[in-house]
DRENLO-470559 format. One line per field, with one value per residue: residue number from 0; residue in three letters; x, y, z of N, C-alpha, C, CB in turn. Coordinates in steps of 0.2 Angstrom, whole numbers. Glycine has a CB too. Layout:
# DRENLO-470559
romi = NUM_...
drenke = ALA_...
neast = X_...
nnorth = Y_...
nup = Z_...
caeast = X_...
canorth = Y_...
caup = Z_...
ceast = X_...
cnorth = Y_...
cup = Z_...
cbeast = X_...
cbnorth = Y_...
cbup = Z_...
This chain:
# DRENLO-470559
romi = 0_1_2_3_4_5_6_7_8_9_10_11_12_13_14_15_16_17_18_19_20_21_22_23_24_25_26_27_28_29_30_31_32_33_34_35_36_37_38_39_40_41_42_43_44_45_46_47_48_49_50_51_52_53_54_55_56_57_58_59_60_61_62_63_64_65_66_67_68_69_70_71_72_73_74_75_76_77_78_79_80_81_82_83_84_85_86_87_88_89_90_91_92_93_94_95_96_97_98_99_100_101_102_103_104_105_106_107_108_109_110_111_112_113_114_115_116_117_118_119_120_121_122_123_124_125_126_127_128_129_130_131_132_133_134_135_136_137_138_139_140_141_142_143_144_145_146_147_148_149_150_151_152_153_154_155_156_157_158_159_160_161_162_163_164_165_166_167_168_169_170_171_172_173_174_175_176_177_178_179_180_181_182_183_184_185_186_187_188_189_190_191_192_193_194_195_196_197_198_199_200_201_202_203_204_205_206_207_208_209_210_211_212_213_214_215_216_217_218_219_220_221_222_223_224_225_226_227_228_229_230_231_232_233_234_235_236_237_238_239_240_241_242
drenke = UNK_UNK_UNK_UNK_UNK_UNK_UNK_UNK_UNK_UNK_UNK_UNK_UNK_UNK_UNK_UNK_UNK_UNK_UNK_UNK_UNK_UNK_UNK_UNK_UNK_UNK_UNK_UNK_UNK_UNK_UNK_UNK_UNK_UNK_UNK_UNK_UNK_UNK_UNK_UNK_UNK_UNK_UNK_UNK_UNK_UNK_UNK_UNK_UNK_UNK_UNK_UNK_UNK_UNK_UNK_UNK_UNK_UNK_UNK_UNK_UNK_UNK_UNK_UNK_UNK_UNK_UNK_UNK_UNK_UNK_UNK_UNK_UNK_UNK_UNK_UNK_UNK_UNK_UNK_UNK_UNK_UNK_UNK_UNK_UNK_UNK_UNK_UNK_UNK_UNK_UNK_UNK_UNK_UNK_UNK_UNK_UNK_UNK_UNK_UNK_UNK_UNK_UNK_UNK_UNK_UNK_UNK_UNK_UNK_UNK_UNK_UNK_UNK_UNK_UNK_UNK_UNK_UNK_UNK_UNK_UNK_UNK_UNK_UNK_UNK_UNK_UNK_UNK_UNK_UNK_UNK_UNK_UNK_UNK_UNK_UNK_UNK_UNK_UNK_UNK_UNK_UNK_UNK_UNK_UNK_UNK_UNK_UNK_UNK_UNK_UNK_UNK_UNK_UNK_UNK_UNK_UNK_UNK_UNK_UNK_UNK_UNK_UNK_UNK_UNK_UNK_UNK_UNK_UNK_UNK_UNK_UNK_UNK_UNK_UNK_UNK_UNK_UNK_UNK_UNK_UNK_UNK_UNK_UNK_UNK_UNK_UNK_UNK_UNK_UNK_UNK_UNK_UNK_UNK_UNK_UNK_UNK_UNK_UNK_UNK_UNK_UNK_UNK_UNK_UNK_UNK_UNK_UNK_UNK_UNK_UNK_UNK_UNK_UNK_UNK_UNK_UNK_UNK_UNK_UNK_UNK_UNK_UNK_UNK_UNK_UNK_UNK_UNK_UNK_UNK_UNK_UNK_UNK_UNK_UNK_UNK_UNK_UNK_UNK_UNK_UNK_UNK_UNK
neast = 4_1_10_4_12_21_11_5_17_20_7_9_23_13_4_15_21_11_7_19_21_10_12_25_17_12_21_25_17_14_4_-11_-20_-39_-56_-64_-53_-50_-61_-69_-80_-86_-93_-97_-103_-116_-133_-141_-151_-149_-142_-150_-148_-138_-121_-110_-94_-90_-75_-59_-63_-60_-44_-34_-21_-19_-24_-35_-53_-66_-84_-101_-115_-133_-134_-146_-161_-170_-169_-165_-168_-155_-146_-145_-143_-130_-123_-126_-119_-105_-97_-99_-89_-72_-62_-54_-46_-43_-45_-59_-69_-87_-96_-109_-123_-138_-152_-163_-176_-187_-190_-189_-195_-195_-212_-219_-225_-215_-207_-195_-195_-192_-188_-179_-171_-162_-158_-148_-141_-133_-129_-119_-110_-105_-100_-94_-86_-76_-70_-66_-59_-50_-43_-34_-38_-41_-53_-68_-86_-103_-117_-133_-151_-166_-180_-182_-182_-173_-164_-158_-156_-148_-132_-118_-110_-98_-101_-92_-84_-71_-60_-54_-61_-71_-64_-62_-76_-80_-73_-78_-91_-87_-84_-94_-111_-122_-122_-122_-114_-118_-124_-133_-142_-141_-139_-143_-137_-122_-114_-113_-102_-100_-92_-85_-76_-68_-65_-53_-44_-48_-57_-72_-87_-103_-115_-130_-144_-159_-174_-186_-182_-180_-176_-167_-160_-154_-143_-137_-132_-124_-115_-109_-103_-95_-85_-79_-77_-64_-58_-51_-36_-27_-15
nnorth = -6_10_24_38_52_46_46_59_66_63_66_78_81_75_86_96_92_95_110_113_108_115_130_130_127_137_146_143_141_154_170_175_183_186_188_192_195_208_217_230_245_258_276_285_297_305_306_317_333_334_324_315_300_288_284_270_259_242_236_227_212_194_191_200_204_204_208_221_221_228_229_236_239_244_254_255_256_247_235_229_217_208_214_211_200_196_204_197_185_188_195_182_176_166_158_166_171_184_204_213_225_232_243_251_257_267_275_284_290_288_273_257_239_227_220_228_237_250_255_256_271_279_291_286_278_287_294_284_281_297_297_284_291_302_299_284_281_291_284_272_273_279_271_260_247_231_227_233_227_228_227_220_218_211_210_200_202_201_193_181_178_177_187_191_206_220_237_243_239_230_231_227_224_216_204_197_199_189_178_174_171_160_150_148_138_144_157_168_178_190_207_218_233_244_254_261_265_266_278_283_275_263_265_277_271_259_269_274_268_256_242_236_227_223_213_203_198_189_195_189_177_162_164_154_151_162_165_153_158_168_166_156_168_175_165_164_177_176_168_173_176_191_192
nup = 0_-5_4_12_14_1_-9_-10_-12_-25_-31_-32_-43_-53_-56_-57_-67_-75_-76_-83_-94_-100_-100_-108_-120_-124_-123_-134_-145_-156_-154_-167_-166_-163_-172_-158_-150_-155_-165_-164_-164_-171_-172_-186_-192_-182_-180_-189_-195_-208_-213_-212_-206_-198_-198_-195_-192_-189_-185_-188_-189_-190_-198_-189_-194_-207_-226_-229_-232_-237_-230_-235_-226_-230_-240_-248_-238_-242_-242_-230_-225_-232_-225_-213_-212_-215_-206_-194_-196_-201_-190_-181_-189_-186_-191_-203_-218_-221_-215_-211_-212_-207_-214_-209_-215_-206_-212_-206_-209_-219_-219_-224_-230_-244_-248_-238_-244_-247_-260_-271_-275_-266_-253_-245_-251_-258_-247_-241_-251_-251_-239_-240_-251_-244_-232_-231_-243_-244_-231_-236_-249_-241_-233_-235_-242_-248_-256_-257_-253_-258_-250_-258_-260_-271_-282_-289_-303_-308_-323_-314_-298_-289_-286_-289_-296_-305_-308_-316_-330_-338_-326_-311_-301_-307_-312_-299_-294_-305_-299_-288_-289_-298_-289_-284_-280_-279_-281_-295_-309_-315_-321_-322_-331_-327_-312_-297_-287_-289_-295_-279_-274_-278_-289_-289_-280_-289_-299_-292_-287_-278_-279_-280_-278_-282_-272_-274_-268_-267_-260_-257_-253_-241_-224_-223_-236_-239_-226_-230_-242_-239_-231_-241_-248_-242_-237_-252_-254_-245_-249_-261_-271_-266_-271
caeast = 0_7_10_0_18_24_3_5_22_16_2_11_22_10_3_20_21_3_9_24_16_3_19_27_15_8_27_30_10_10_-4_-11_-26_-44_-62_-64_-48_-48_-64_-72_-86_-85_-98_-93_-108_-121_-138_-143_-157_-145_-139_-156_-145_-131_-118_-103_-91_-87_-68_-56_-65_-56_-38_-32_-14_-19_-25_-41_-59_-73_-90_-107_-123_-138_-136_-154_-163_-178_-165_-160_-166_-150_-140_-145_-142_-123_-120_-127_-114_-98_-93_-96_-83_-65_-57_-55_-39_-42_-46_-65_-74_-91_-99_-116_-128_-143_-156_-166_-180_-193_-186_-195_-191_-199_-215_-221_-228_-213_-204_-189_-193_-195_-184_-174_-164_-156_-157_-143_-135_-131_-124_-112_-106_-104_-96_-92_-86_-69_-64_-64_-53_-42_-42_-30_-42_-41_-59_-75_-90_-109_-123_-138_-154_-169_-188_-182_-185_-167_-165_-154_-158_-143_-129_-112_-108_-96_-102_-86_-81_-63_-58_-50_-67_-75_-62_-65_-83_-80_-69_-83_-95_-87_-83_-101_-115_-127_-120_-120_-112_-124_-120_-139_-138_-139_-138_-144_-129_-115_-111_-111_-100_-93_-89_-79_-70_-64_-61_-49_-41_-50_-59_-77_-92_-109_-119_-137_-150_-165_-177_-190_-180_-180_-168_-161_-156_-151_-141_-129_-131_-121_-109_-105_-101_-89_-78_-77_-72_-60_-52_-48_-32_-25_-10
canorth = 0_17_27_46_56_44_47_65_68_56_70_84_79_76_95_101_93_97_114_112_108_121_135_125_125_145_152_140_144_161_172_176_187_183_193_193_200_217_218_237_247_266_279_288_300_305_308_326_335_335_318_308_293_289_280_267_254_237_234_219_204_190_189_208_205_202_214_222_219_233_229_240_238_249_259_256_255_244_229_228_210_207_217_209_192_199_206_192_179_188_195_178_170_167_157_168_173_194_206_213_230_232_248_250_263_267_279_285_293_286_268_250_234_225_219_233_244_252_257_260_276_282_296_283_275_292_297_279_284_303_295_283_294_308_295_279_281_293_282_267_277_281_265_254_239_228_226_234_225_231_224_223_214_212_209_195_206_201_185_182_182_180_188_198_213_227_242_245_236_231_232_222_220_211_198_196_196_181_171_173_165_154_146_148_136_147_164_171_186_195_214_224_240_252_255_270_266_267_284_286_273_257_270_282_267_257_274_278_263_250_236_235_227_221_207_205_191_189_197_184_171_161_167_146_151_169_162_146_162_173_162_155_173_176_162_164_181_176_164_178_175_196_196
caup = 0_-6_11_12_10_-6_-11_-9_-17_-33_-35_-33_-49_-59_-55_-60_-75_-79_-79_-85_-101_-101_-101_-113_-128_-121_-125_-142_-150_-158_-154_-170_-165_-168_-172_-152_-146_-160_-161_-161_-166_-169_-174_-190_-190_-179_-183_-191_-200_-216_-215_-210_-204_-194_-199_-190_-195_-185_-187_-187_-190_-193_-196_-189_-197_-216_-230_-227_-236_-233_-233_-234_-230_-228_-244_-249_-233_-242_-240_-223_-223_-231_-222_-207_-213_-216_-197_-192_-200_-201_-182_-179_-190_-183_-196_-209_-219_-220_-210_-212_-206_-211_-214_-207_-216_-203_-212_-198_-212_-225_-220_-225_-234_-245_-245_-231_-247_-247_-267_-274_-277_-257_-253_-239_-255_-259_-238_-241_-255_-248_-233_-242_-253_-238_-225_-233_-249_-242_-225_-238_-250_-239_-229_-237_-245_-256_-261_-256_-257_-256_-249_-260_-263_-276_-280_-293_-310_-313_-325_-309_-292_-281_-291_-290_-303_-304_-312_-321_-335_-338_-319_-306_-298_-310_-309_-292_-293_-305_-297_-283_-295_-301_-286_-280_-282_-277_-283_-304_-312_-320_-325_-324_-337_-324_-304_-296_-280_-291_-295_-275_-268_-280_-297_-288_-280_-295_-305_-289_-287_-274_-283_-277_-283_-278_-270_-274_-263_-267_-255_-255_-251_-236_-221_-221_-240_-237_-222_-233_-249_-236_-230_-249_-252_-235_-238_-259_-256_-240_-252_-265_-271_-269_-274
ceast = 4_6_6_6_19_18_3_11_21_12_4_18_19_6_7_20_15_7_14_22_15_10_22_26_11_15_29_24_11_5_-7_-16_-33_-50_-63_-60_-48_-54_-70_-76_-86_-90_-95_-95_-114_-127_-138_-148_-153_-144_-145_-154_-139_-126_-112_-99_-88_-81_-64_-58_-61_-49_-36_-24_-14_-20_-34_-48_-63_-79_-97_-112_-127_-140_-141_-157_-170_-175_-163_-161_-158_-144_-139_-143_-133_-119_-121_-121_-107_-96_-94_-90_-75_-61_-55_-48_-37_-46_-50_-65_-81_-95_-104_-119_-134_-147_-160_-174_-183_-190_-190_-192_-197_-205_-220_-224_-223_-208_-199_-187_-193_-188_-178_-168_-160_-154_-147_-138_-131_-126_-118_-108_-101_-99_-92_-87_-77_-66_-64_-59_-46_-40_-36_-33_-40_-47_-63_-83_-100_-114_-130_-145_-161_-176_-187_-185_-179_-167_-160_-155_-155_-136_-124_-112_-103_-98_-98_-83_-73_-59_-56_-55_-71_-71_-62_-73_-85_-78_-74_-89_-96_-86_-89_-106_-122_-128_-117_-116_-117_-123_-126_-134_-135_-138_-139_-139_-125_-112_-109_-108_-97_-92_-85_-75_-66_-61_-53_-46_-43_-57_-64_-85_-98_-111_-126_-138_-155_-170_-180_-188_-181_-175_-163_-156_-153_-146_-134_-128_-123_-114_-106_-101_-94_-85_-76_-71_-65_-56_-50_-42_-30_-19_-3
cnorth = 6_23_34_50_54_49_54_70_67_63_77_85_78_83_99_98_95_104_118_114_112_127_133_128_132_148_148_142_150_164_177_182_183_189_197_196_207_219_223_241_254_270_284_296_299_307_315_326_334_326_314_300_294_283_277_261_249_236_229_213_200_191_196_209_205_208_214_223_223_231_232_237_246_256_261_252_249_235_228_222_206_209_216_202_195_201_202_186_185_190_190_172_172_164_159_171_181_196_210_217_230_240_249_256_263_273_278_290_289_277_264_245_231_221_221_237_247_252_257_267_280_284_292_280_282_294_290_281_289_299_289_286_298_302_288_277_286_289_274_268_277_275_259_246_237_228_229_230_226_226_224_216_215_211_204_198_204_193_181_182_181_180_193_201_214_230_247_239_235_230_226_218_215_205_196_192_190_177_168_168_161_149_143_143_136_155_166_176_188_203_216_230_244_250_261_269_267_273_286_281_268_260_274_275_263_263_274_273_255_248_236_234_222_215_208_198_194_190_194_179_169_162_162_148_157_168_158_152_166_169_158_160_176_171_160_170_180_172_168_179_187_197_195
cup = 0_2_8_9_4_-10_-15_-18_-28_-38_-37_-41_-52_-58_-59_-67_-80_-81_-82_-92_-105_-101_-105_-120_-124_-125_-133_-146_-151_-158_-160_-170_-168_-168_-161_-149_-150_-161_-159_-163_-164_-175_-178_-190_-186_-180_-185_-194_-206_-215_-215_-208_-200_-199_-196_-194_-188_-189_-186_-185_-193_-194_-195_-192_-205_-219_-228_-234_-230_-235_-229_-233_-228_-233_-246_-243_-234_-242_-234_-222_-224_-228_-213_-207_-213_-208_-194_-190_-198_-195_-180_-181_-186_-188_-203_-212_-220_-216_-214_-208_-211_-209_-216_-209_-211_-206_-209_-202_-217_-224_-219_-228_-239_-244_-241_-238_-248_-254_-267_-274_-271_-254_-247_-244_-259_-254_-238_-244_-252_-242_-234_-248_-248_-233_-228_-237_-246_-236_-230_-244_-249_-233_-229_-239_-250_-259_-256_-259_-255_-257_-253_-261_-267_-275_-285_-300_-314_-317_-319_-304_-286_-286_-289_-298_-299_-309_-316_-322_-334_-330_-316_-302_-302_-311_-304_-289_-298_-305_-291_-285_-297_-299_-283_-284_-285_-281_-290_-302_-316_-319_-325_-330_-334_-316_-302_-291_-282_-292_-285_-270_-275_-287_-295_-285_-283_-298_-299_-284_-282_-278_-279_-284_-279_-276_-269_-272_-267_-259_-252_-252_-244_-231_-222_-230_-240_-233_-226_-239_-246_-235_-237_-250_-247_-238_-246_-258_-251_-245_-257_-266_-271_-269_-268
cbeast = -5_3_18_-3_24_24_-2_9_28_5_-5_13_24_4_4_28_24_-7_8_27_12_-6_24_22_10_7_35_33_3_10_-7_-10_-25_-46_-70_-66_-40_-44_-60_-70_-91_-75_-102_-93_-108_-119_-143_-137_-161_-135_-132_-161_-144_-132_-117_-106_-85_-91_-65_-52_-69_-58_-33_-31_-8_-25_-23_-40_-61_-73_-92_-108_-128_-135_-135_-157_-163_-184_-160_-161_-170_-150_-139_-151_-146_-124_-124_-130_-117_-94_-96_-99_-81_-64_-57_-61_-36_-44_-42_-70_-70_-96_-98_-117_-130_-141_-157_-158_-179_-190_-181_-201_-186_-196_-212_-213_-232_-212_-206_-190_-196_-197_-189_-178_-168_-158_-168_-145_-138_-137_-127_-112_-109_-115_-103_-96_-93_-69_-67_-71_-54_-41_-47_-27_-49_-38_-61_-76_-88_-111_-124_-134_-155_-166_-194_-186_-188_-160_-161_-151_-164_-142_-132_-103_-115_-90_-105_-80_-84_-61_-64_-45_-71_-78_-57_-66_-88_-82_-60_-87_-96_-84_-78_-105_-113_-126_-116_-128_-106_-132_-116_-142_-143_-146_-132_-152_-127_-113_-118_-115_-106_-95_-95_-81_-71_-68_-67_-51_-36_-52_-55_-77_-88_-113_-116_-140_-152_-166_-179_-193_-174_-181_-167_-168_-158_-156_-146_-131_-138_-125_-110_-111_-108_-92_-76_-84_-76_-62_-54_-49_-30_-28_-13
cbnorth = 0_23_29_50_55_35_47_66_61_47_70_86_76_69_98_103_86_98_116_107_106_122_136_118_116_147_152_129_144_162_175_172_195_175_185_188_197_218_217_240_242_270_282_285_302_305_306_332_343_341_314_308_287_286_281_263_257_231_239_219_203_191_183_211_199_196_213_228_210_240_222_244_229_251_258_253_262_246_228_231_206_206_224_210_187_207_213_190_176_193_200_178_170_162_152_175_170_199_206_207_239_224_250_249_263_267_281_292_299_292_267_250_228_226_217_238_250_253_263_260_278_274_303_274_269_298_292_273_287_307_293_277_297_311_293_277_284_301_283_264_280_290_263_253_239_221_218_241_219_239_224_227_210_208_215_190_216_202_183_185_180_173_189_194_220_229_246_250_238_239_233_226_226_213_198_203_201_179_174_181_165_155_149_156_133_147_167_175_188_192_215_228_244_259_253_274_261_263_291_291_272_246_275_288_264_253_286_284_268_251_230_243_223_222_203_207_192_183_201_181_171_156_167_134_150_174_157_134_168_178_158_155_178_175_155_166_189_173_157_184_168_201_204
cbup = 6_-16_14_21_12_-8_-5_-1_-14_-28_-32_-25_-50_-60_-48_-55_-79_-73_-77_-84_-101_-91_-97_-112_-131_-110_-117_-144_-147_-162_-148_-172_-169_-167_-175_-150_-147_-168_-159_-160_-162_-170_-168_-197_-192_-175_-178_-196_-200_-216_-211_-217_-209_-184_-203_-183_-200_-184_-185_-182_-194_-199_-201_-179_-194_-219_-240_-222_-237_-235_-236_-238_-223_-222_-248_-257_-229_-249_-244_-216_-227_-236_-223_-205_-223_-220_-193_-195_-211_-207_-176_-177_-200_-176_-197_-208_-226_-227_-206_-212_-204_-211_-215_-200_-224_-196_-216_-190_-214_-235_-217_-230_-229_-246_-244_-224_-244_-242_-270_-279_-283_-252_-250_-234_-264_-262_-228_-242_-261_-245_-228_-242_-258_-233_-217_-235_-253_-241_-214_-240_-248_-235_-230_-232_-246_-257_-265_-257_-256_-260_-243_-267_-260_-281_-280_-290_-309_-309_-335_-310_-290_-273_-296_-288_-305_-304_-309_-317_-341_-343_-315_-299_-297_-317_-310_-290_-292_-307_-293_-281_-298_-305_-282_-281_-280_-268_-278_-310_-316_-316_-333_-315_-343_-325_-301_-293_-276_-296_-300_-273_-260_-281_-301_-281_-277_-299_-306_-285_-284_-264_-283_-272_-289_-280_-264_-281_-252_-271_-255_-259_-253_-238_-213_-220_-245_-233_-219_-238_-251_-229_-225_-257_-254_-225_-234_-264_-255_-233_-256_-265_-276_-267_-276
């Protein structure tokens, strides 16, 4: 029978090499950062009579040491289904290979989604516009990105109903958005003629150097396909070889 002292001794080695270990593989693991350690959330602007929304950007998702990918939602305020599917899904990915801020349009006037009555033509989809040309459109600029990508979705009038574009031909972007596509099982390219958002926010950004280009949902859709659509489209663009 093992005496109480030996007993003791016995357990107290195995303790120290427990932590032995544990220090060990703490000082030889690099800490690479992740979504939850960086991390942060800042108000770009704040409400006015002029602006009719506010606007913010969550910052450092995903890997905080790589190149950075911007993306918008809230341009046109009658889609927020999909830009709620979006905030949803990416703050909580961790294993991602760039590093992700997303910038949040909030118009705070004439605001609806489809479905509710509410148009196109409803003075909230220019209240969005304004405010990403006005706030969005220069801190992505001058940010250092490799690509911007804008949240957008439809009423199904397109031959198309979940689809990346860029609105600039010949571009960096449109290779992008169909390497995205073509990786996708879920997600075309499809080019519409026109856009009323691009003159204030992915046209100035291709003319001026960052690669930016769209993602259209279908509005009807179901959240569960809205949901595997969004995440197709996070780790296409996470796999983007840039260079």
């Amino acid at each position: 029978m093992i005496k109480k002292e030996h007993l003791f001794i016995i357990l107290l080695v195995v303790i120290i090499l427990i932590f032995s270990v544990a220090i060990v593989n703490q000082i030889s693991t690099p800490h690479t950062g992740n979504a939850a350690d960086n991390v942060t959330r800042e108000v770009i602007s704040d409400n006015s009579m002029e602006d009719k929304g506010t606007v913010e950007v969550i910052r450092n998702i995903g890997n905080p040491n790589s190149k950075k990918i911007a993306y918008v939602v809230g341009v046109h305020p009658l889609e927020n289904e999909t830009h709620r599917t979006l905030l949803k899904i990416l703050p909580n990915l961790s294993d991602l290979n760039y590093c992700y801020d997303i910038y949040i349009i909030n118009v705070t006037e004439d605001i609806g989604h489809y479905g509710d009555g509410a148009s196109d033509n409803s003075p909230g989809r220019q209240n969005g516009q304004n405010l990403a040309l006005k706030y969005v459109y220069p801190q992505i600029l001058n940010g250092d990105y490799e690509l911007a990508v804008d949240i957008h979705s439809n009423v199904g009038a397109y031959p198309f109903k979940t689809f990346v574009f860029s609105p600039v031909k010949e571009s960096l972007s449109v290779n992008y958005a169909n390497e995205v596509a073509q990786n996708s099982e879920n997600i075309s390219y499809y080019a519409p003629d026109s856009t009323t958002s691009g003159p204030y926010l992915t046209v100035p950004l291709n003319e001026n150097g960052v690669p930016a280009f769209y993602y259209e949902e279908y509005s009807f859709a179901t959240q569960g396909d809205k949901d595997m659509h969004m995440m197709e489209l996070i780790y296409n663009i996470d796999n983007l070889n840039m260079g």
